[in-house]
N, C-alpha and C positions, 0 to 999 in steps of 0.2 A: 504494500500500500504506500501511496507517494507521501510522504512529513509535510505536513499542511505549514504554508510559509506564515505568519505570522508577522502581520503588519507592525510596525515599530511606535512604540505608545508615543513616541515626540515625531509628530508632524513634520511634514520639514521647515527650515527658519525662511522665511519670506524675506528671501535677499534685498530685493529694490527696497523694501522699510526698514531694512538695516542701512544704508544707504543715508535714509533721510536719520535714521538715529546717531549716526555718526555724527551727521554737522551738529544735531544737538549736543552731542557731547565734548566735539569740538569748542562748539558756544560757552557752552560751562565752564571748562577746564579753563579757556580762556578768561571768563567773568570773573573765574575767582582770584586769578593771578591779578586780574584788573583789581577786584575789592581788597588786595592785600597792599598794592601801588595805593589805592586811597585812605586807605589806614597808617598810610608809612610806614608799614613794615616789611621784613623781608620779604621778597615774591621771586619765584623762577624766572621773569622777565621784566625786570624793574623799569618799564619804557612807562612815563610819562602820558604818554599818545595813547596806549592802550586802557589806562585809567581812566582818560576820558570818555568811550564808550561802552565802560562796566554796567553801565543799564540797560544799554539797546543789546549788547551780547546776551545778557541774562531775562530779560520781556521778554523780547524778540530773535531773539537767533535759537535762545536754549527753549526758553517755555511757550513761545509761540509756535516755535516747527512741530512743537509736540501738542500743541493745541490742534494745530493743524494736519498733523499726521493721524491723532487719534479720527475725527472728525470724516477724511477722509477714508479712512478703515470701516468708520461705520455707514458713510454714506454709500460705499462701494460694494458692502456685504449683503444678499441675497437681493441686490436691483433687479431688476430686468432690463435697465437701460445702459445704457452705457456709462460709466462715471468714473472713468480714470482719470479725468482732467482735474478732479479732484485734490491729486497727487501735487498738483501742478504747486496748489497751495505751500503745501511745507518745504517743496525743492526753491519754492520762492524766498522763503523767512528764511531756509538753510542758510543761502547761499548768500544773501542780501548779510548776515551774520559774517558769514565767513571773508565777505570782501570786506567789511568793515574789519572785522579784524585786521586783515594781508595790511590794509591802506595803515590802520595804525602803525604798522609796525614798520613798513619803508616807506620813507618821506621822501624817497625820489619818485616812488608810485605817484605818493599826492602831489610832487611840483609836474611831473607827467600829464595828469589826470589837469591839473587846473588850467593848464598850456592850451586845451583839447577848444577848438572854439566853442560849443553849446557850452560847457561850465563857464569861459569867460564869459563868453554873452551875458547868460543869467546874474555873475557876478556883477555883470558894470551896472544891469537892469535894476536887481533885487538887492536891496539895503539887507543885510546879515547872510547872504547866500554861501555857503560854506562849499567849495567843487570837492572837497573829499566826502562831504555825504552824497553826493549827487546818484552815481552810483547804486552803493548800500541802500539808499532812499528808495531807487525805482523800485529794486527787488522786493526791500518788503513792503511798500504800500501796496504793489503788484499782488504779492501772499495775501495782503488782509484784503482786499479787493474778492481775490476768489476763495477765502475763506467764507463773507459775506455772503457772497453767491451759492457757497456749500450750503450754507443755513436755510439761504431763499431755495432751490431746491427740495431741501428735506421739509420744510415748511408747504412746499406747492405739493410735490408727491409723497409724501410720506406722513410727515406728522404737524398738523397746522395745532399744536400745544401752546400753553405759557412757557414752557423750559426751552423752547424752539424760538420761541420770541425772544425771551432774556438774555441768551446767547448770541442770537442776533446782534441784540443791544450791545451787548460785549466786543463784538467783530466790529460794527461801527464805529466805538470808543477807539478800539486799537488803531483802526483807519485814520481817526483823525492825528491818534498819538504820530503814524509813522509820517502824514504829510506835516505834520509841523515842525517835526524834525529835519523833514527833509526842506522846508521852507528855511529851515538857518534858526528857528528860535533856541532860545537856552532852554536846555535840558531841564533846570530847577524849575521851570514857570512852566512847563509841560509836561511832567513827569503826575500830575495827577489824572492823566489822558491814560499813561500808562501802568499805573496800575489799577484801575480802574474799569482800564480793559480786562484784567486779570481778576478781580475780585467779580466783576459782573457776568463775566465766561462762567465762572465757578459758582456763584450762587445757579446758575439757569442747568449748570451740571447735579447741583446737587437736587432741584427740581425734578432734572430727567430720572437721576438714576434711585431713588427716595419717594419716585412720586406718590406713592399712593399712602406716605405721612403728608403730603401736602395738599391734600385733595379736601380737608374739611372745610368748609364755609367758604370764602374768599381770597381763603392763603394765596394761591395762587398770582389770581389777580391782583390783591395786595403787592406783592411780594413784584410784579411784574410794573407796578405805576411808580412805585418805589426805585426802581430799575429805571425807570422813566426819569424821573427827577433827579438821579444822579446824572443822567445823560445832560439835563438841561441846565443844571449848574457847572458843567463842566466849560464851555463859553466864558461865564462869567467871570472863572478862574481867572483869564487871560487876559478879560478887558476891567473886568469892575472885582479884582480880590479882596475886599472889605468887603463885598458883599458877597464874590463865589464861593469864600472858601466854608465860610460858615453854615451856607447853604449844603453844599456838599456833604459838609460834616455832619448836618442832621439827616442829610438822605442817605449818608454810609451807613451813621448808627442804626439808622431805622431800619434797611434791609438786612445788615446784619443781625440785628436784634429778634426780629420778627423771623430769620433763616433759623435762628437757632434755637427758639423756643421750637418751631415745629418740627425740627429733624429729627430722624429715628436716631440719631446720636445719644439722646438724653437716656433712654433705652437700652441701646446696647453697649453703653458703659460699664455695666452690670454683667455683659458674657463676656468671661475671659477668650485668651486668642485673639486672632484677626478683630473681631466685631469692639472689643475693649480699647484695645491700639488705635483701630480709624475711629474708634467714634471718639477716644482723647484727646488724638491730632486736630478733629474738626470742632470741638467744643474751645481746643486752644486757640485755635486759628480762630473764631467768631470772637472771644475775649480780646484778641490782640488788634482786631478789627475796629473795637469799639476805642483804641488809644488812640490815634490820628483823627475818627471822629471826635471826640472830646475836645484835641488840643484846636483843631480846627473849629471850632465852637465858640471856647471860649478864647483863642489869642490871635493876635495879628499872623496873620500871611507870614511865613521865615522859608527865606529861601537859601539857607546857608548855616552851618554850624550845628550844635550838637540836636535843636532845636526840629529841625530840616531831615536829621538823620534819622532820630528816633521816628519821627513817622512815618516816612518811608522803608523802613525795616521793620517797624512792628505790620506793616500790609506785606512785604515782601517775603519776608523771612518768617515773621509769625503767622501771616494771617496764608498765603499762599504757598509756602515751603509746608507746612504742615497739613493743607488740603493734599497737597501732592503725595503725602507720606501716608494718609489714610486711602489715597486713591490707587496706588500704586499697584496693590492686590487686583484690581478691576482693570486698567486699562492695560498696563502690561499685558496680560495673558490676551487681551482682546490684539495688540499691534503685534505682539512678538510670536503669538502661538506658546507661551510657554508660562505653566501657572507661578503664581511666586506664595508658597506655602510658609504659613506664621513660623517663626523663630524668635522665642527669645531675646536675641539678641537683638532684633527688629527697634526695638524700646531705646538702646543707644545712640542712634542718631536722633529718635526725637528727644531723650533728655538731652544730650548736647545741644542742638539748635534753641530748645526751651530755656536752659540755664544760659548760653550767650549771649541771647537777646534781654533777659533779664539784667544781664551783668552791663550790656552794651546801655543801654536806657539810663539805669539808675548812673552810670559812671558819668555818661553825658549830662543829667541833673546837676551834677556836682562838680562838673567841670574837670575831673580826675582822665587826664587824657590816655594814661600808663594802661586805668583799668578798661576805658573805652575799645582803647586798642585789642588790649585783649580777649575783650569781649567779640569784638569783630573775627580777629582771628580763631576765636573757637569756631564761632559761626562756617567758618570755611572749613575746620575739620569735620565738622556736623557732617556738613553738606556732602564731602568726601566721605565720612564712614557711609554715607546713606546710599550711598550709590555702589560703595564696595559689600556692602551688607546683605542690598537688594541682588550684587548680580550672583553672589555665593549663593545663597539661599535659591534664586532660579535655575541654577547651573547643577549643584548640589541634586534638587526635582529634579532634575532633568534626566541626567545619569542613575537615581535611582529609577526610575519610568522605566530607562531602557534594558535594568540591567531583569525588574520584572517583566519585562517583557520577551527579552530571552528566558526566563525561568518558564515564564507559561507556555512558551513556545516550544523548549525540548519537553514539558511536560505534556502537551498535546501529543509531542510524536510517538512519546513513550506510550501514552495511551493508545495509540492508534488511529488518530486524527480524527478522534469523537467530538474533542472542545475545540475552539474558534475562538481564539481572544478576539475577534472584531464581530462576534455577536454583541457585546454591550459598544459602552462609549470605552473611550480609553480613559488612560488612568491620567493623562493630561487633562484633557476633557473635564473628567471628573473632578477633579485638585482644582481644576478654574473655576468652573463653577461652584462646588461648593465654596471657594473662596469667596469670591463675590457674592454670591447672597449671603455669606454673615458677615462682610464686611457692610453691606448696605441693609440689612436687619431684613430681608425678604424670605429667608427661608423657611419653607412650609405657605407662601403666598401665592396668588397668582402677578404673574410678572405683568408690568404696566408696559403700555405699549411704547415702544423705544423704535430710533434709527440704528443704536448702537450694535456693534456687532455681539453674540451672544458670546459673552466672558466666562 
C-alpha cells in the first residue's frame, strides 16, 4: 500500500508579504537608531539627518506599511474580484520609508535630488519646500491615497460598517499627515495628523475585530462622530492652536474613553494567557491615550521640549506600541500564515515599554535629562525584545507544527494509510485561531462579519 504523503502543518510563507515586511522592518531598525540620535545617546548611526525623520520612518515607513499590508491581506482574501492592487498600498509606504531613509543618510543624494529641475521649480514657487522630501512624499501620500481606496472598496463590496468608516477616517488623517509633510511644514505642528492617523486606524480596528462588544445602543455610532470630531479639529491645529488643540484633546479623551469602557478588554483581563496580555496592552494603551488629551486640554500648544515629548510618546509608544502588542497574536498569523502562540515571556516587552514611558514622563516633569534619556533608551530595548520575543515564539510554533506533523505522518504509514492528517484543519490553522479568538474574547461566539482574512 502506497504511505499517504502528508501535507506539512506550516503552509508555505507568502514571499511577496515578506517582501513588504522587510521595509517595515527596515523602517524600524532604522526609527530607533533615529530615536536614540534624538535622545543623544549612543546609536549605531549617529547621523544627524536620520534623527530628523525618526517619525515619518516609524508612522509611516514601519506602522503604516503594516497598516497597509495587513488591510491588503484582508481585502484580497476570499474576493472574487481582482485586488492585488491592493498590495500596491504598502510597496508604496515601504519604499517612500526607505528612500527617506537612503536620502538621510547621503547628502550628495539630497544636493543631486535638489539640482533635479521639478524640486527647484517647486522650491523657488513654495515658501518651506524641502526637495529631499519630495520624493519620500510622492510615495507615501501615493500608499495613503490607495490605502483610502482599500477602505472605499471594502466599504462598497464588502462591508459598509462603522469600523469601515472609522478606519476610513484614519487613512484620510494619514493622507493629510503625508501631504503636509511633503508641502515642507515642521514636523512638530503636524505631527498631531500623524498620530492621529494611528490612534483613529486602531480604535475602527478594534471596532472590527471586538465588534459584537460594541454593538449595544449607539456605541458605534458614538464612537464613529467622535472619530468625526477628531478629524475636524485636526485643521484647526494648524491655523487656530488655542483653539485646535484643546478641541482635539477633548475629542481624543472622549473616543478613547468611551473605546475603552466598551471593549471586551475589561473582561478578558480576568483569563490568563493571550486574552490577559492583549487585553492589559489595550486597557494600557486607552490610559496612556487619555495623557496628551488632558495636557492638551488644559495647557498651551508646546511644540518643543520635555513638554512636546511626553505626549507624543505617551500616543506612540503607550497608546499605539501597546495596541500592537495585544494585536500581534491576530494579525500576524493572518499576513505571515504563521500562528504566534502565548509565552510567558510575551509580558517582557510590555513591562519594558510600560516602565520606560513611565520613567521617560515623570523624568521630563522634573526636568532630570540623565533619567529622560534613559527612559527613552529603554523604550528602544522594549521595542527590540518585542520583536525578538515575537519572532522566537513564531519560529519556535513553527518547527514544533512541522516536527508533529512528520510524527502523524510516519504514524499514518505505520498504520497503513487509514488516518489523513489533512482530514481536520492543521495544527497552524488551529494555534491561529484559537489565538485570536481569546485574544479578542470571541470564543464560543458567532464571529461578526469582517473583511479581514480569517486569523
Amino acid at each position: 500500500m502506497t504511505r499517504p504523503q502528508a501535507p506539512s502543518e506550516n503552509p508555505r510563507l507568502p514571499a511577496g508579504r515578506l517582501v513588504f515586511l522587510l521595509f517595515a522592518g527596515i523602517c524600524l531598525l532604522a526609527g530607533l537608531d533615529a530615536a536614540l540620535v534624538r535622545l543623544a545617546a549612543t546609536a549605531p548611526v549617529p547621523s544627524t539627518d536620520l534623527g530628523a525623520v525618526h517619525g515619518l520612518l516609524m508612522v509611516y515607513g514601519f506602522l503604516g506599511t503594516a497598516i497597509c499590508l495587513e488591510r491588503a491581506v484582508a481585502v484580497s482574501t476570499g474576493s472574487d474580484r481582482p485586488t492585488k492592487w491592493a498590495y500596491l498600498a504598502p510597496l508604496a509606504t515601504g519604499a517612500g520609508g526607505a528612500c527617506a531613509l537612503v536620502l538621510a543618510l547621503n547628502a550628495g543624494l539630497r544636493e543631486a535630488m535638489a539640482a533635479l529641475p521639478i524640486p527647484r521649480l517647486l522650491a523657488a514657487r513654495l515658501a518651506g519646500f524641502q526637495s529631499a522630501r519630495m520624493a519620500p512624499g510622492l510615495l507615501i501620500t501615493t500608499g495613503m491615497v490607495l490605502l483610502v481606496c482599500v477602505y472605499a472598496h471594502v466599504w462598497r463590496r464588502r462591508q459598509a460598517s462603522y469600523a469601515v468608516l472609522v478606519q476610513m477616517l484614519g487613512a484620510l488623517i494619514g493622507l493629510g499627515g503625508a501631504l503636509a509633510w511633503w508641502r515642507g511644514l515642521e514636523v512638530a505642528t503636524i505631527v498631531p495628523w500623524w498620530l492621529m492617523f494611528l490612534v483613529v486606524t486602531i480604535i475602527g480596528e478594534r471596532l472590527e475585530l471586538a465588534r459584537l462588544n460594541f454593538l449595544a445602543g449607539s456605541t458605534e455610532r458614538r464612537i464613529t462622530a467622535e472619530a468625526c470630531a477628531v478629524l475636524l479639529a485636526l485643521p484647526l491645529t494648524l491655523f487656530a492652536p488655542a483653539v485646535g488643540y484643546p478641541v482635539l484633546g477633548l475629542a481624543l479623551g472622549a473616543v478613547a474613553a468611551d473605546a475603552a469602557w466598551h471593549d471586551v478588554a475589561r473582561r478578558t483581563i480576568r483569563v490568563p494567557g493571550v486574552p490577559r496580555l492583549a487585553a492589559a496592552s489595550m486597557l494600557c494603551g486607552y490610559g496612556w491615550a487619555l495623557v496628551p488629551a488632558l495636557m492638551w486640554v488644559v495647557a498651551p500648544p508646546i511644540f518643543d521640549g520635555y513638554g512636546y515629548d511626553a505626549a507624543v510618546h505617551a500616543l506612540t509608544i503607550g497608546f499605539v506600541v501597546s495596541m500592537v502588542i495585544a494585536h500581534a497574536p491576530v494579525i500576524i498569523p493572518a499576513v505571515a500564515k504563521r500562528p504566534v502562540p502565548y509565552h510567558p515571556a510575551m509580558w517582557i516587552p510590555f513591562a519594558l515599554l510600560q516602565a520606560s514611558l513611565a520613567v521617560r514622563l515623570l523624568a521630563g516633569a522634573r526636568g532630570a535629562a540623565g533619567a529622560w534619556r534613559f527612559g527613552g533608551a529603554l523604550g528602544v530595548v522594549g521595542m527590540l525584545v518585542f520583536v525578538l520575543t515575537t519572532l522566537t515564539v513564531t519560529i519556535r510554533a513553527a518547527r514544533s507544527a512541522t516536527r508533529a506533523a512528520r510524527a502523524t505522518s510516519n504514524e499514518a504509514g505505520a498504520a497503513g494509510g487509514d488516518h489523513h492528517p489533512a482530514d481536520g484543519p492543521s495544527g497552524t490553522a488551529r494555534a491561529a485561531r484559537d489565538t485570536a479568538e481569546a485574544a479578542n474574547g470571541t470564543t464560543g461566539t458567532a464571529p461578526a462579519p469582517s473583511s479581514r482574512e480569517d486569523a
